[in-house]
N, C-alpha and C positions, 0 to 999 in steps of 0.2 A: 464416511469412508473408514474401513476399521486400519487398527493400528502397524498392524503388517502393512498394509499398502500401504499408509502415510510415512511410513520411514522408507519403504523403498523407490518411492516415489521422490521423495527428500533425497536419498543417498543418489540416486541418479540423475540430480539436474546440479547437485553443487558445481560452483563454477562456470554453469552454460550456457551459453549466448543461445536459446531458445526463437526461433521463428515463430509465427502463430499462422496460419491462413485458414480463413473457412468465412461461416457469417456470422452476426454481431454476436449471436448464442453460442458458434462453438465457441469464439475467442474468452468472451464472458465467461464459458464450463471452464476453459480452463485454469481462467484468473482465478474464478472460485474454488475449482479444485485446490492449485499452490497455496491458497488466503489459509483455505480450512486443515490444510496439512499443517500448518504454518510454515510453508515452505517459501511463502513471501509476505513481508510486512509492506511491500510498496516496487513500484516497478518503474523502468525506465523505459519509454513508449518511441520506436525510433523506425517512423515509418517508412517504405521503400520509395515513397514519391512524396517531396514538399512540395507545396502545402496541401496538397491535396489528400494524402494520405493521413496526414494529422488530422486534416478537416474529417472524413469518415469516421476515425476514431472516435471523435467527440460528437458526432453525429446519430453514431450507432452503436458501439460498443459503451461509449459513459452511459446512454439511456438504461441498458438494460444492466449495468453495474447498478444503475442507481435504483432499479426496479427491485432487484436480487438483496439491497440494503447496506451493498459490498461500496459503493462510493458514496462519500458525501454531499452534503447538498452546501451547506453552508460549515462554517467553523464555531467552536463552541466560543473563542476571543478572542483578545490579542495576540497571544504571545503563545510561544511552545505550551509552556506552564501552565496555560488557562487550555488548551485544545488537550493535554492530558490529564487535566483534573488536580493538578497539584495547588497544595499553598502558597502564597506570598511569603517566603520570608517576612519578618518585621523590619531587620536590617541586614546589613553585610556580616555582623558579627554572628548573629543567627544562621543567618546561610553556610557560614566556615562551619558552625558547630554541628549542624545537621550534615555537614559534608558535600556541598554544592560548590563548586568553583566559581567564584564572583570575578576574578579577574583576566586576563588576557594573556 
């Protein structure tokens, strides 16, 4: 998508409680549309019918996220840290100096 669309595409959904309806593919175009604008890093899935509408979701629309490359399959570890490739500190004093909050 070129960069005039992805910003106005971005400038018009901040903020908005967006509906989706169609089948697993439009829902999917459109996840993928937001993913590639980066107009979403992750999303909040809040279907019209529990549990049924959950159930489709994961049914049909995760398959073809996960076909498109757009969902994962499994995680890369344990911890935040490890699912974005970051280092272990050595210790806590290490973590302050790099600038990570250790505590609560």
């Amino acid at each position: 998508m070129a960069f005039r669309s992805c910003r106005h595409f971005r400038n018009s959904r901040i903020g908005a409680n967006v509906e989706l309806i169609g089948t697993a593919a439009d829902i999917a175009d459109t996840m993928q549309e937001w993913f590639e604008c980066e107009g979403a890093d992750g999303y909040n899935v809040m279907p019209a019918n529990m549990p049924t509408g959950l159930h489709d979701f994961i049914e049909h629309v995760v398959p073809e996220l996960r076909r498109r490359g757009l969902f994962r399959l499994a995680y890369a570890g344990k911890t935040l840290r490890d699912h974005r490739g970051l280092a272990t500190p050595a210790d806590a004093a290490a973590a302050q100096a790099e600038g990570v909050a250790t505590g609560y």
